[in-house]
C-alpha positions in Angstrom: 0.0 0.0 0.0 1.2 3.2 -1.2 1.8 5.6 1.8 1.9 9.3 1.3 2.1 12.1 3.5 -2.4 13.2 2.5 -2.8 10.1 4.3 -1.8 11.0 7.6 -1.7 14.0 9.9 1.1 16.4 9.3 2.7 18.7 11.9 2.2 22.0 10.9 4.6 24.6 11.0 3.6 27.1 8.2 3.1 30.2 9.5 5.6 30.4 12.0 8.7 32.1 11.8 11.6 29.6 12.4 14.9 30.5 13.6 17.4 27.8 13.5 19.0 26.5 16.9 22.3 27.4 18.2 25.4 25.0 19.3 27.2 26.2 22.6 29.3 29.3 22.4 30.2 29.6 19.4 26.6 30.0 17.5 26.8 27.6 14.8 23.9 27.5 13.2 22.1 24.0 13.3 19.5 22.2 11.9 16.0 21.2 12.2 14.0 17.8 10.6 10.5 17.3 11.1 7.4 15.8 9.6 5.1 12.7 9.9 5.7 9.1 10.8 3.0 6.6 9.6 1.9 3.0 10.7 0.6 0.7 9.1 -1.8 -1.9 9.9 -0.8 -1.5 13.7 -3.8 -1.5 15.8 -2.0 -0.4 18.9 0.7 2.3 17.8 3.1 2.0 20.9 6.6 4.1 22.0 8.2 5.2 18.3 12.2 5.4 18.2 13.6 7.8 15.0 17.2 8.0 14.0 19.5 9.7 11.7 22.7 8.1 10.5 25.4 9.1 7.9 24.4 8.5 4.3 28.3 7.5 4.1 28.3 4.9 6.5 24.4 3.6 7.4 23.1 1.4 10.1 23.0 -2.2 9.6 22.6 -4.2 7.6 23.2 -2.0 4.8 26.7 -1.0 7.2 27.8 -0.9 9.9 27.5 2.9 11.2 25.1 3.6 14.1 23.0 6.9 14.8 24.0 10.4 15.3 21.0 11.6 17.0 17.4 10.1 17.5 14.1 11.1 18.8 11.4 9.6 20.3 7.6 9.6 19.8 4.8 8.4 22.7 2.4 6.1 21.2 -0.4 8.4 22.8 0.5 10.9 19.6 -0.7 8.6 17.1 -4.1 9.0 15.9 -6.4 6.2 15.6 -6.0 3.9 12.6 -8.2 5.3 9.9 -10.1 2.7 7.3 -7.4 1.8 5.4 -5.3 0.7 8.5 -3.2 4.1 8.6 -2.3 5.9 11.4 0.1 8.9 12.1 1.4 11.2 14.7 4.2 14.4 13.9 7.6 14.2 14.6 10.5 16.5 14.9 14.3 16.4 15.6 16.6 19.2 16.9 20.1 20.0 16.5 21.3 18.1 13.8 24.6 18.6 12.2 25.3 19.8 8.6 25.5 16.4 6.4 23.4 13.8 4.6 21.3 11.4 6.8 19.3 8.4 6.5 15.9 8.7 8.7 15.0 5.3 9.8 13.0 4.1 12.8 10.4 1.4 14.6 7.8 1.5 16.9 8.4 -0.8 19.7 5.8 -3.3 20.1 6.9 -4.9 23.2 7.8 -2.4 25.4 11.5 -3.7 25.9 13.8 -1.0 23.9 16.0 1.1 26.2 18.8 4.0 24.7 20.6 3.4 27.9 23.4 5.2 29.3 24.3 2.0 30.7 23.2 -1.0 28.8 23.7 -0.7 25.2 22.8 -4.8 24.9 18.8 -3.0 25.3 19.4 -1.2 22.5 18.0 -3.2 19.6 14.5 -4.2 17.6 13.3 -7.3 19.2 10.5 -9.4 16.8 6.8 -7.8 16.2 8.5 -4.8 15.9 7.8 -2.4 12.9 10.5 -1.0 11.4 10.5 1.8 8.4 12.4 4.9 6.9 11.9 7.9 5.1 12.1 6.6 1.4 12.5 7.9 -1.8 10.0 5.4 -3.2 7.6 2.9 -1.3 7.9 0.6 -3.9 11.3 0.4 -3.9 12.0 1.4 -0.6 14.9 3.0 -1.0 15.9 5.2 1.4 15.9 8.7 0.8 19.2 10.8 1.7 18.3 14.3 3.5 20.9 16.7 3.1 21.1 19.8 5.7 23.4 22.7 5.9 23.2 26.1 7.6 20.7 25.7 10.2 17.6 24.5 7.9 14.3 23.4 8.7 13.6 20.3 6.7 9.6 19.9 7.7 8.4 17.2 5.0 9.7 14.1 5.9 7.6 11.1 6.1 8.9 8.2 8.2 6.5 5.2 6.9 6.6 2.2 9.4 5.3 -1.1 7.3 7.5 -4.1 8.0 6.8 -6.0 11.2 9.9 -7.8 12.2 8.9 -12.2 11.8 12.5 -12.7 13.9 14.7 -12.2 16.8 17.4 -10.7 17.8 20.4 -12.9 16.7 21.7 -13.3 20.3 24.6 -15.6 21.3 27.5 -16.9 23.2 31.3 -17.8 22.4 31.3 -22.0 22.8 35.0 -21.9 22.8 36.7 -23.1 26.5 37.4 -20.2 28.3 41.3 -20.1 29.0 41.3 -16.4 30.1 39.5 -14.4 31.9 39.0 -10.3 32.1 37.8 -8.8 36.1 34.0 -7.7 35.5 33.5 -9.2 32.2 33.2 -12.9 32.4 35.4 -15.1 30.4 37.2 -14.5 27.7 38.3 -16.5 25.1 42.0 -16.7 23.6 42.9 -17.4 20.1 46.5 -17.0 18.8 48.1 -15.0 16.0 51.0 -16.2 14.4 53.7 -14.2 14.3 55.6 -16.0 11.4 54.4 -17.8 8.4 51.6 -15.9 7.5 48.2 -15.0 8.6 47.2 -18.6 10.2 43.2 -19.1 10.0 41.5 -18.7 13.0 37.9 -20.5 14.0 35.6 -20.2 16.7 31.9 -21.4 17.4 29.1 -19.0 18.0 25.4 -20.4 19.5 22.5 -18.4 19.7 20.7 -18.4 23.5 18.2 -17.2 24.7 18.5 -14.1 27.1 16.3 -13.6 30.4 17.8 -10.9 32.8 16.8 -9.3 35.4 17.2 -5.6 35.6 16.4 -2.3 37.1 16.0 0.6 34.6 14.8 4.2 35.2 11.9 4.7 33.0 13.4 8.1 32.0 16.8 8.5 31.9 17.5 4.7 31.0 19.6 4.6 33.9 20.7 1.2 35.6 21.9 -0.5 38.8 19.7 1.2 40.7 19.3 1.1 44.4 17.6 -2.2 45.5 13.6 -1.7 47.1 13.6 2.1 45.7 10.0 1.8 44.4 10.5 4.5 41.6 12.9 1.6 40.0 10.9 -1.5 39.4 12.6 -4.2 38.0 12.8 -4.9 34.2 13.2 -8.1 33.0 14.6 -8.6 29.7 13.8 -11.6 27.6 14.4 -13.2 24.3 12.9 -16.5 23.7 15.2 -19.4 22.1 17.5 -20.7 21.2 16.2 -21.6 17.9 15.9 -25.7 17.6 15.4 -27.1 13.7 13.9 -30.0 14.6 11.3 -28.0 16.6 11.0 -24.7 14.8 9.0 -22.2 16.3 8.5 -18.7 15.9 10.1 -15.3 17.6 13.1 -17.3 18.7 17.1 -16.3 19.0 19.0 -17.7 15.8 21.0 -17.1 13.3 19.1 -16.0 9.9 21.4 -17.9 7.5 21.2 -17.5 3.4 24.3 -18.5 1.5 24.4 -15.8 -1.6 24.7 -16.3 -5.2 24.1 -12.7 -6.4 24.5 -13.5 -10.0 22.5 -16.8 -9.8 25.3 -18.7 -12.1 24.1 -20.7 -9.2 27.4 -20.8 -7.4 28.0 -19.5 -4.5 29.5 -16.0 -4.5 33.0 -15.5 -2.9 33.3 -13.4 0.2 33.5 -9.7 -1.0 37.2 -8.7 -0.3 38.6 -12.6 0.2 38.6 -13.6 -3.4 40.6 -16.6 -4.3 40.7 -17.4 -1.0 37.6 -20.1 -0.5 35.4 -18.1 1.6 31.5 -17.9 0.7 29.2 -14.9 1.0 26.9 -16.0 3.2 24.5 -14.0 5.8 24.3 -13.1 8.7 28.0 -11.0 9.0 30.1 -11.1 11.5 32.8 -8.5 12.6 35.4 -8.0 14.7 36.5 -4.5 16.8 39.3 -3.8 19.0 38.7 -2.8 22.9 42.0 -3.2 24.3 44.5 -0.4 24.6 47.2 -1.4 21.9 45.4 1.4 19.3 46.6 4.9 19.3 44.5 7.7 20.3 41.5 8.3 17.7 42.4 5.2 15.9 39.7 1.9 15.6 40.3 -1.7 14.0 37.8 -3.3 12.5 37.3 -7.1 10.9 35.0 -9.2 9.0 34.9 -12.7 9.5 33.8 -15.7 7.6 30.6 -18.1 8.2 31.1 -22.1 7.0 28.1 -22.9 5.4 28.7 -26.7 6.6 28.0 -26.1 10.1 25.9 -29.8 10.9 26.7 -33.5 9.6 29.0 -34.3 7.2 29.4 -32.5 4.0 28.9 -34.6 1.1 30.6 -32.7 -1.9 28.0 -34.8 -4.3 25.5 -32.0 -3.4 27.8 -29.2 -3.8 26.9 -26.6 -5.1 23.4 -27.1 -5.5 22.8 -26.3 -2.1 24.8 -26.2 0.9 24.5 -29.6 3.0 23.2 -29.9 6.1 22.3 -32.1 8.8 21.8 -32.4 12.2 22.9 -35.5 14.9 20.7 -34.9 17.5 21.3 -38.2 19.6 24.8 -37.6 19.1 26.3 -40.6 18.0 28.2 -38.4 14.8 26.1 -39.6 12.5 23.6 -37.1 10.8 20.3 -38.3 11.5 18.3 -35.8 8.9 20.0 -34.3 6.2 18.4 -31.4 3.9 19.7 -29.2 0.9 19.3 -25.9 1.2 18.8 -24.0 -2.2 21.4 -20.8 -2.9 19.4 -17.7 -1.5 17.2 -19.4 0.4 17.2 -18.1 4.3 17.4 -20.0 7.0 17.2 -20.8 10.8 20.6 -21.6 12.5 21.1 -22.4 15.6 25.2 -21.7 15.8 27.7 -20.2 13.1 31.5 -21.7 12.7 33.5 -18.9 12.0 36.6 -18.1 10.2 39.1 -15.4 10.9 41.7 -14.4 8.7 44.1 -12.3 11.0 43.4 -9.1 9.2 41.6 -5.8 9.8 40.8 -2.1 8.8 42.9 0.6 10.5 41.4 3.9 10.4 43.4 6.7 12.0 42.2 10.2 13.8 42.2 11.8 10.6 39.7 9.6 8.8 42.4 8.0 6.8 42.2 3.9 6.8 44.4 1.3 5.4 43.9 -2.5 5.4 46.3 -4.5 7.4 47.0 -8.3 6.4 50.8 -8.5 7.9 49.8 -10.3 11.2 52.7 -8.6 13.0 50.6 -5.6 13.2 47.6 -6.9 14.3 46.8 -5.3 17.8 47.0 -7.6 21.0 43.9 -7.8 23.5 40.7 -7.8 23.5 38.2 -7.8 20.3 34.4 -7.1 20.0 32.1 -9.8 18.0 29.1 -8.5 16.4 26.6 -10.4 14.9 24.4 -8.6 12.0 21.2 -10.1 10.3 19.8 -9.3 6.9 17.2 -8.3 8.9 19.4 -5.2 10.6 19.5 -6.9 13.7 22.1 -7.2 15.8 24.1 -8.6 19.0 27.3 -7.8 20.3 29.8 -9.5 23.2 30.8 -8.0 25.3 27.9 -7.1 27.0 26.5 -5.5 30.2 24.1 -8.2 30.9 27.0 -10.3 32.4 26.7 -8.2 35.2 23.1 -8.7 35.9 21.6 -11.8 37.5 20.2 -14.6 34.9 16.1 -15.2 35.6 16.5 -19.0 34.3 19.0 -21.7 34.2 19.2 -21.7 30.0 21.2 -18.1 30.4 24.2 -18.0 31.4 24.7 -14.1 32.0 28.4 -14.3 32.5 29.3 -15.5 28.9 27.8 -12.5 27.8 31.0 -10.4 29.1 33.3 -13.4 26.8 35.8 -11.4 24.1 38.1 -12.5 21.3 41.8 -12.2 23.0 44.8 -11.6 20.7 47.7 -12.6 21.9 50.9 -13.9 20.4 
């Protein structure tokens, strides 16, 4: 259904005299965006979440940027749905830098989205949310790029919200044995880097879990750890149902979103984009890498991507390759594969745990912007390293997290592997 902004109510500013917003002393003009954000087919229009993200570098999946700025919307500002399912409510965002921006947003359905100052693992769509943008075209849905400069108002956007999230957020633990171990983070898990011969291949195992924690959260500031029995801090529990279990699939459950891309459909798998030549697959969801330990210099950042086998269960059987990438699972554990299944090239599916393959490389960007890639493993920073899952779906999870440092509401989460890191080390 086409969406436009005559179908919803429209936050009117003409009339009025605008004068753009200052920043701090120095009276820099900045700028203004503002308009309309639509539902559709939601019956109950809950707490809305907008952002704006650089054009250059754009939230996932598309990249790996995150927001400059967002604003929020009470789902007590939406009117009712009209007869074609539609309902709106006006929007507006203050002090936002000269650039280009992508508006994006959802409307959060189950009440559990927190932009925390303390707990960034809160900080996420969880499934039955609806997501949507400001688009050039709702057919295509591409996503429009709004340009500001000079302390503008920009007061026609329309942020249509249309696709209700059917999954999870893809969360998970690091299965390998936990040989180190960082104070206040939980374990840590230690892979080596050769130092001569090359950039030796480096594998670990990721499985999704469920997540069920218990928190305290002020409603307003987002703030946590609150004092225990202060009644103006109820507890918040946070869960996420799962993990996902193929031989008893069921809906809204922690997982990995798998699809194993051939782009072309010379139906062959496509080679990892940037590892040409060097037998990695394309194959979704992504998963990178980011330094957190204190080998960087100041204003500088590392980042990796990592490979996903797509023969993750069973045995592969190179008779069915590449048709589809084999699968199986041995559920009774005897190392056989009990139930074996082809899955077609750009097909999605559920997957309960990723093997994944580093190649000791990563992206240095300096202070200045500048970035060079970095393959000589000599030069690869020691310590500790972020993983991030990312779904096709733009969801994500990342460990570290806070939630290892809150207590676990059921026996199938195990809160301290949430604080488990990638440690480089010679």
């Amino acid at each position: 259904m086409r969406i436009t902004i005559a179908t919803v109510a429209i936050l009117a500013l003409a009339g009025c005299e605008y004068s753009a917003p200052l920043s701090g002393d120095f009276e820099t003009p900045l700028n203004v965006l503002a308009g309309t954000v639509a539902a559709d087919q939601v019956d109950d229009p809950t707490h809305t979440i907008l952002f704006i993200t650089d054009s250059s570098n754009p939230g996932p999946p598309e990249g790996t940027g995150g927001p400059e700025t967002f604003t929020t919307v009470p789902g007590s500002h939406f009117t009712d749905p009209d007869a074609a399912g539609l309902s709106g409510a006006p929007w507006s965002l203050t002090s936002v830098p000269d650039g280009d921006w992508l508006v994006t947003g959802f409307m959060d359905q189950d009440n559990d989205f927190y932009i925390s100052t303390t707990l960034s693992a809160l900080a996420g769509a969880t499934c039955g949310d609806v997501l949507g943008a400001h688009v050039v075209d709702v057919e295509t849905q591409e996503i429009a790029v709004v340009h500001t400069e000079g302390g503008e108002l920009v007061d026609d956007i329309t942020v249509a919200l249309a696709a209700r999230l059917t999954t999870e957020r893809p969360a998970f633990t690091l299965e390998n044995e936990a040989i180190d171990a960082s104070p206040g983070n939980g374990p840590a898990v230690s892979i080596a880097v050769a130092l001569e011969g090359g950039a030796i291949p480096q594998q670990f195992k990721l499985s999704a879990t469920a997540v069920h924690s218990d928190l305290s959260v002020d409603p307003i500031y987002g703030q946590l750890e609150q004092p225990d029995n202060d009644e103006r801090y109820p507890p918040f529990e946070y869960h996420l149902d799962g993990p996902f279990n193929p031989l008893e699939p069921a809906a809204c459950q922690t997982g990995f979103l798998g699809r194993l891309v051939d782009a072309n459909l010379d139906g062959v798998p496509d080679e990892l984009p940037g590892f040409e030549g060097l037998g990695l697959y394309d194959m979704w969801p992504r998963v990178y890498l980011s330094y957190a330990g204190d080998e960087a210099a100041e204003g500088e950042t590392w980042a990796a991507q990592a490979a996903i086998s797509p023969f993750m269960y069973g045995v592969y059987d190179g008779t069915r390759w590449p048709n589809g990438a084999p699968q199986g699972f041995d559920d009774d554990g005897d190392g056989t594969v009990d139930e074996a299944f082809d899955i077609p090239l750009n097909s999605q599916i559920y997957l309960p745990e990723l093997s994944v393959t580093w190649l000791p490389g990563a992206l240095r960007t300096a202070a200045d912007g500048t970035s060079e890639t970095v393959t000589n493993p000599n030069d690869i920073p020691r310590g500790a390293w972020e993983i991030s899952v990312i779904t096709e779906a733009g969801q994500t999870w990342t460990i570290p997290n806070d939630l290892a440092r809150f207590p676990s509401l059921d026996d199938s989460f195990v809160a301290e592997k949430q604080g488990a890191m990638l440690i480089v080390q010679d």
